[in-house]
VEXMIMAR-854824 format. One line per 3 residues: their letters; for each residue x, y, z of C-alpha. Coordinates in steps of 0.5 Angstrom, whole numbers, plus 2048, in hexadecimal, padded with zeros to 3 digits. Layout:
<atoms>
a = X Y Z | ...
</atoms>
This chain:
<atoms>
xxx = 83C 6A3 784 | 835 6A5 781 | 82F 6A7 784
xxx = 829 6A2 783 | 823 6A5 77F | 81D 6A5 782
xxx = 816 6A2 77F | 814 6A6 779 | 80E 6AA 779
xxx = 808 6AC 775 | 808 6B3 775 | 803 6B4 76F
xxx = 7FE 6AE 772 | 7FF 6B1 779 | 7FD 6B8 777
xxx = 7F7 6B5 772 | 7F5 6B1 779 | 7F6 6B8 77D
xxx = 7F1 6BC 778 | 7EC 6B6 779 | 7EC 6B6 780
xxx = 7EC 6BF 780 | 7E6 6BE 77C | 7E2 6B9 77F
xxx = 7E4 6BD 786 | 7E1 6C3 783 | 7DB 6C0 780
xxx = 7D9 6BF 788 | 7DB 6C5 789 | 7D5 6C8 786
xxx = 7D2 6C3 786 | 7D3 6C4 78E | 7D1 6CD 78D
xxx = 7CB 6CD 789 | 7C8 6C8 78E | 7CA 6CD 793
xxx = 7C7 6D2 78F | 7C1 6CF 78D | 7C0 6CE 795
xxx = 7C1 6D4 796 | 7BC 6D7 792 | 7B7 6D3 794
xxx = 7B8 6D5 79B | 7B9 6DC 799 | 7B4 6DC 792
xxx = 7B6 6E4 792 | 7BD 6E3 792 | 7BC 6E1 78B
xxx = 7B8 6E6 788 | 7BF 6EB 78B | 7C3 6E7 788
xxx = 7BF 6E5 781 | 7BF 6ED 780 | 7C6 6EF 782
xxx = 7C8 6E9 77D | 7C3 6EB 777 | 7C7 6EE 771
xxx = 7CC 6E8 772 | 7C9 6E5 76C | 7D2 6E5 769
xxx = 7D4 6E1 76E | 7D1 6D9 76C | 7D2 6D2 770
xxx = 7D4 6CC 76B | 7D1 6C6 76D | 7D0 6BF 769
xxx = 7CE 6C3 762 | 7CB 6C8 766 | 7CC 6D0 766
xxx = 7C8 6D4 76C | 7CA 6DB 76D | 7CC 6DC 775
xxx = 7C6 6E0 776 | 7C1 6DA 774 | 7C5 6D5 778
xxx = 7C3 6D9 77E | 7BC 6DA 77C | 7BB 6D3 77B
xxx = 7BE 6D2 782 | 7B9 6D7 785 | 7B3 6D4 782
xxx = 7B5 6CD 785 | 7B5 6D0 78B | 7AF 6D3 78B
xxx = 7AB 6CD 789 | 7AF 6C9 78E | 7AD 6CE 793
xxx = 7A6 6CE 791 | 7A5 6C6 791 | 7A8 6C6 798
xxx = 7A3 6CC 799 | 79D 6C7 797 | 79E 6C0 79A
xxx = 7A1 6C4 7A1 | 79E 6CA 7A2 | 798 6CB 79E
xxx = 796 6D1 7A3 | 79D 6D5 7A1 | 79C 6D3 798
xxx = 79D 6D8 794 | 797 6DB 78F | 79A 6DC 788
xxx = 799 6E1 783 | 799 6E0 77C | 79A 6E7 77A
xxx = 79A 6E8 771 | 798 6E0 772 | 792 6E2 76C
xxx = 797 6E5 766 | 79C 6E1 768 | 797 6DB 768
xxx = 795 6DD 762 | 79B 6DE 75E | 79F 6D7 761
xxx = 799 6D3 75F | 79A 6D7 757 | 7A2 6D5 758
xxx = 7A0 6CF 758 | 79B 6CD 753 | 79F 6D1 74E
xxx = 7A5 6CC 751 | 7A1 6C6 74F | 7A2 6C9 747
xxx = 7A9 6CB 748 | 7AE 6C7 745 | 7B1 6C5 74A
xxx = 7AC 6C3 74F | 7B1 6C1 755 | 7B5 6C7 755
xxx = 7B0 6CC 754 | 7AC 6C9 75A | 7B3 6C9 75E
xxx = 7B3 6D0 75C | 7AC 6D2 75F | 7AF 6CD 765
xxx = 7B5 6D1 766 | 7B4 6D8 764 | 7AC 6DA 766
xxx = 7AA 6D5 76B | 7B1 6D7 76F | 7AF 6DD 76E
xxx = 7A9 6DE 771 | 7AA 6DA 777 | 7B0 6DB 778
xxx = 7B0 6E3 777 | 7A9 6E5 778 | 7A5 6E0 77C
xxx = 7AB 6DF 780 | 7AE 6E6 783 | 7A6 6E8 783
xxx = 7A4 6E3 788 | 7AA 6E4 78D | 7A9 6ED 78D
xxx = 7A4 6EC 792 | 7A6 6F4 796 | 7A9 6FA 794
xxx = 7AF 6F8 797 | 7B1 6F2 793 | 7AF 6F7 78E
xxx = 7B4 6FB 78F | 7BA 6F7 790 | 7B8 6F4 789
xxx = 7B8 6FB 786 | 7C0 6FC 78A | 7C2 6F5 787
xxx = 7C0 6F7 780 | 7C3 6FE 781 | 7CA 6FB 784
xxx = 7CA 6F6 77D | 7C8 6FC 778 | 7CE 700 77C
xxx = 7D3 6FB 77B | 7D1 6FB 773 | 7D2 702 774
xxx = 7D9 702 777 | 7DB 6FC 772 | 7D9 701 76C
xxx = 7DD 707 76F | 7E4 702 770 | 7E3 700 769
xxx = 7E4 707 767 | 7EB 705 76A | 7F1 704 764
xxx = 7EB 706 75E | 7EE 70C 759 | 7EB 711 75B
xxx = 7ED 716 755 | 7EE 711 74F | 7E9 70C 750
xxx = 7E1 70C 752 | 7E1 70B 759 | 7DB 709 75D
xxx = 7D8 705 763 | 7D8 6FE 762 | 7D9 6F7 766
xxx = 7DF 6F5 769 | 7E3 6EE 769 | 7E5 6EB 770
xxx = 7EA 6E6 76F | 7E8 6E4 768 | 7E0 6E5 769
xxx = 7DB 6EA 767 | 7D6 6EA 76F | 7D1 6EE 76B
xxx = 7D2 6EC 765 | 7D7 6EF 75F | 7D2 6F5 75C
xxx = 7D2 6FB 75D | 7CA 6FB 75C | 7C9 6F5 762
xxx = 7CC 6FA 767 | 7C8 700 764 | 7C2 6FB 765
xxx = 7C4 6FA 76D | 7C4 701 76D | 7BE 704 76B
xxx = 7BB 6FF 770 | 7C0 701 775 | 7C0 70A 774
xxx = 7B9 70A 777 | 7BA 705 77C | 7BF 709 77F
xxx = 7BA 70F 77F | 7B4 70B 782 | 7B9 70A 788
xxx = 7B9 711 788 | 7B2 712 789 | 7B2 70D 78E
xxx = 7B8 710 792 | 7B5 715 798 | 7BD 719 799
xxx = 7BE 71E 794 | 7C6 71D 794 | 7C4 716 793
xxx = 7C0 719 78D | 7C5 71C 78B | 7CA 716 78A
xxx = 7C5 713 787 | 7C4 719 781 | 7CA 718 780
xxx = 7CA 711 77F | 7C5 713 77A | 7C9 717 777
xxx = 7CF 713 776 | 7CB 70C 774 | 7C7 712 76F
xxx = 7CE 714 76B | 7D1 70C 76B | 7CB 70A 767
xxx = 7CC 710 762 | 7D3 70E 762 | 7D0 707 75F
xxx = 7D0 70B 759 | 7CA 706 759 | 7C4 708 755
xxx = 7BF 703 757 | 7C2 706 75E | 7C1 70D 75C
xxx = 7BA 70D 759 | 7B7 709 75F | 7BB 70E 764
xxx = 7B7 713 760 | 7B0 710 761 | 7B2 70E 768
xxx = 7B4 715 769 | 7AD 719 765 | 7A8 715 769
xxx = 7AC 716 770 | 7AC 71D 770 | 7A6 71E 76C
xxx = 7A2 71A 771 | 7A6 71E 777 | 7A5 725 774
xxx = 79E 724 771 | 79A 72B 774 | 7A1 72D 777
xxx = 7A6 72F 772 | 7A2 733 76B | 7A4 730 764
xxx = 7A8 736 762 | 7AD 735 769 | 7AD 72D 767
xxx = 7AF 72E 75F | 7B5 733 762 | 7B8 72D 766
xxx = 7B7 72A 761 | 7BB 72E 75C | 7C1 72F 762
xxx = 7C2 727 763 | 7C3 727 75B | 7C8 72C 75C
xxx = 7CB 72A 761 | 7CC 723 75D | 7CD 725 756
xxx = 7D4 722 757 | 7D2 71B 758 | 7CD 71C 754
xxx = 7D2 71E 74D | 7D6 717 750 | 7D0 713 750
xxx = 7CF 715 749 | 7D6 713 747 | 7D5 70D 74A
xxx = 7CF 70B 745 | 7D3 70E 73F | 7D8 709 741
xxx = 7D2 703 743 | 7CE 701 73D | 7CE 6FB 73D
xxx = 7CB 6FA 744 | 7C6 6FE 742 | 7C5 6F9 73C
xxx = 7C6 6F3 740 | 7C0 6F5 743 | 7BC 6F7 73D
xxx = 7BE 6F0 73B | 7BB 6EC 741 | 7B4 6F1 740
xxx = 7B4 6EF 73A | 7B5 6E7 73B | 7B0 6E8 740
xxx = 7AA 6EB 73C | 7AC 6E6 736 | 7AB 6E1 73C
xxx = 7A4 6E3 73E | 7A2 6E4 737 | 7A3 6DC 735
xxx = 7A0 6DB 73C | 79C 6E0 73E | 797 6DC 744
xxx = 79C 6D8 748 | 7A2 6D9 745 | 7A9 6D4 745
xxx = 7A9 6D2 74C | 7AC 6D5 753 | 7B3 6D7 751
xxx = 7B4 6D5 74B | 7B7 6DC 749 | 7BE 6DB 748
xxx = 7BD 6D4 744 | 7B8 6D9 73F | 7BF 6DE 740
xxx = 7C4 6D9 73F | 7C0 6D6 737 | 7C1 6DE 736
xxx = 7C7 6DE 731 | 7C7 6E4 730 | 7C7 6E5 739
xxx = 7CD 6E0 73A | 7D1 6E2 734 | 7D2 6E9 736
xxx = 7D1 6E8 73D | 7D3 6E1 73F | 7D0 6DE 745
xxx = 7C8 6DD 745 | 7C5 6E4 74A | 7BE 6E4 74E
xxx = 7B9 6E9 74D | 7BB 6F1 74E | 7B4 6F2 750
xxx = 7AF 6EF 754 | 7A9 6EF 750 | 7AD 6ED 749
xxx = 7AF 6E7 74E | 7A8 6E5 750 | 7A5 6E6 749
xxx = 7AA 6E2 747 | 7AA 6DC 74B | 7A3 6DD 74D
xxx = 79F 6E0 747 | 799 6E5 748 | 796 6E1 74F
xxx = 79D 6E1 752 | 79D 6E8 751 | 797 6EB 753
xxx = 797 6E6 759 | 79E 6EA 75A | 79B 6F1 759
xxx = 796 6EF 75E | 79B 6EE 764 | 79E 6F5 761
xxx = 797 6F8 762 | 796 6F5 768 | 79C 6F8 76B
xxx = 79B 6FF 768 | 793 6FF 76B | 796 6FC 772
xxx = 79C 703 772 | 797 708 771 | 791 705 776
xxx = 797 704 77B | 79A 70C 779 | 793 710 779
xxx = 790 70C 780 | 797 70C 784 | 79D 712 781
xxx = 79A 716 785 | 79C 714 78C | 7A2 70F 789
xxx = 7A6 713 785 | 7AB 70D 784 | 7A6 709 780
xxx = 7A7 70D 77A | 7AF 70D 779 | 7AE 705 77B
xxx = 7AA 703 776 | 7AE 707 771 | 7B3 703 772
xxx = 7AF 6FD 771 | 7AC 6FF 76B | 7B2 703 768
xxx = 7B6 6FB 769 | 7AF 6F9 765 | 7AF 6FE 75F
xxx = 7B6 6FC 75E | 7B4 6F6 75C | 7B1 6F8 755
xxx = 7B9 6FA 753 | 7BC 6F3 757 | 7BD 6EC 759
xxx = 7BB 6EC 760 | 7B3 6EB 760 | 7B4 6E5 764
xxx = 7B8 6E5 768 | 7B7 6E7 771 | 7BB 6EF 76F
xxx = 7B5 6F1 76C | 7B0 6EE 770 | 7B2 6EE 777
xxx = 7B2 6F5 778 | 7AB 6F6 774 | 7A8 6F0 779
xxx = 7AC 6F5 77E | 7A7 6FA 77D | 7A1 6F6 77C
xxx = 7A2 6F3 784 | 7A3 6FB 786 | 79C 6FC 783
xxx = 799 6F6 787 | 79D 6FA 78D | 799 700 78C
xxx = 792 6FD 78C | 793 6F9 791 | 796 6FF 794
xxx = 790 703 793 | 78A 6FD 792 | 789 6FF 78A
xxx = 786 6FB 785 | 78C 6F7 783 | 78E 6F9 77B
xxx = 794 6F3 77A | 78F 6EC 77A | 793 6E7 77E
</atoms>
């Protein structure tokens, strides 16, 4: 006799009903982290600069929600600029006394050029994108970057801290660059330093010129922690980190990376030898380091033979630029507008495909921007520059470590004259770094101040 089957089941509507429930669960679920986060950072405001540093070259890995495409490191920069204004609003309606005296460091250039954004946006073409292009990039920039991470180094010691994040995320970059070496032919094909892929995603991005760029930032970083650091083998372990973070950015085989190294490399030793080292021994160092790296150099003039058409590629987009700011010189098309005015490009799209920004800062301002953006530009990069040099001529002498550490700041920002990046927290956060050392030191010594707040 036959068993009696038993109820038939809908397996495929139960499993639709099991991913239904998983995914609501799992959207509490963050929801439930990010407000302990949130609260966490509020009660701890410094905590998420740390943790902002340590996760800045995260630009790859990028959060998908309703349309919208955030990278990671600007989810936690917008958490920890929430926190901060929680935590200033409870400071202002409970506790007066206790209420945190902002700074506005840059607040003029930046005011200057926002304000520039704007009225050329009004003109563009497309208004509601390009205003949400001023919203998303420049405002999230200067609050988030800049105006956030000054105000919460108040001390040396969370100075210091913020400085061992940044290094720790540079060794990381670093140590993905060395592993990507694993598996490459190294006798029949170019190998190189580039980004490495975990579980299918490029955390630091899939160019090899995004980890030189993190690099030239991260070098000099881990020379101002040598500076800073008293026990001579403590110094020595950080000379060689150097020295290993140094070769893995020329192994990028990068030449934004190597020509920003070099620069980086001139003003550093050039300032600290100045009147101890005559020119002749500096000209025959010089020569020895060419030697030495004369191999490398042949590869990288094997790889430009073989790399023409980035070098066109470049040229092109200069020259989409400039044709830009000839047709409209004084405002130009509107905040980013450069990849439309890329893709009606026919020439662009149908030998490269997909539409590129602007491989130069100062190509993407004139575009967008035209000659007012431009010069409002170029006001914030004199701005710096003036700023360094005071800072270096008051404050090098007793504070050695100032000068390797705004090389990493400006060597992050000359490479944007090559790059992409000239909006994004990597490049400013370890420039506004810098800029609080300074306030530190005045404070510390009671000098005019040379950073306006």
């Amino acid at each position: 006799m036959g068993q009696k089957a038993g109820p038939k089941t809908n397996r495929p509507f139960l499993f639709k009903v099991f991913k239904v429930l998983l995914r609501y669960n799992m959207t509490i679920f963050l929801i439930f982290g990010l407000i302990l986060v949130l609260a966490a950072f509020v009660a701890w405001p410094e905590i998420s600069l740390y943790v902002l540093a340590f996760f800045l070259p995260l630009t790859g890995w990028a959060i998908f929600f309703h349309g919208l495409v955030t990278p990671f490191v600007d989810l936690v920069a917008i958490t920890a600029l929430t926190a901060f204004v929680i935590r200033l609003a409870y400071q202002l309606l409970f506790k007066k006394e206790t209420t945190t005296k902002l700074k506005w460091p840059l607040f003029l250039p930046f005011a200057i050029f926002i304000l520039i954004n704007f009225l050329a946006s009004l003109f563009s073409a497309q208004v509601p994108m390009s205003l949400w292009y001023i919203a998303r990039w420049l405002l999230l920039l200067y609050f988030a970057y800049i105006f956030l991470p000054y105000n919460l180094i108040t001390n040396g010691k969370i100075l210091k801290r913020t400085i061992i994040a940044l290094v720790l995320s540079s060794l990381l970059v670093l140590a993905s660059g060395y592993l990507s070496l694993y598996g490459q032919d190294w006798r029949d094909s170019f190998f190189r330093l580039k980004s490495l892929a975990i579980f299918g995603v490029f955390p630091f991005g899939e160019n090899q010129n995004l980890v030189a760029e993190f690099l030239n930032v991260g070098v000099f970083l881990i020379l101002t922690i040598k500076e800073l650091t008293k026990d001579e083998r403590s110094k020595r372990i950080w000379g060689l980190a150097f020295v290993f973070a140094s070769l893995g950015l020329i192994l990028t085989f990068s030449r934004s990376g190597w020509i920003t190294l070099l620069l980086q490399l001139i003003i550093y030793f050039g300032y600290r030898l100045k009147n101890k080292v005559s020119r002749t021994t500096m000209i025959l160092a010089a020569l020895g380091l060419l030697l030495i790296l004369s191999p490398l150099l042949w590869k990288m003039n094997q790889l430009q033979k073989e790399n023409v058409s980035s070098t066109d590629n470049r040229w092109l987009l200069t020259t989409i630029a400039w044709q830009a700011f000839i047709d409209k010189p004084y405002l130009g098309y509107g905040s980013g507008e450069f990849t439309n005015l890329v893709a009606d490009n026919i020439r662009f799209t149908a030998k490269y495909g997909a539409p590129l920004d602007s491989h130069g800062m100062l190509q993407k301002v004139a575009a967008e921007t035209g000659i007012f953006g431009l010069a409002a530009w170029l006001f914030i990069l004199i701005y710096l520059i003036r700023t360094w040099t005071q800072a270096l001529k008051r404050y090098y002498h007793n504070n050695t470590w100032l000068l390797p550490l705004i090389m990493a700041g400006g060597g992050g920002l000359f490479f944007q004259f090559f790059n992409t990046s000239y909006y994004q927290g990597k490049v400013w956060l370890p420039i506004v770094i810098g800029l609080a050392a300074i306030r530190l030191l005045e404070k510390k010594y009671g000098r005019a101040p040379i950073v306006k707040n």
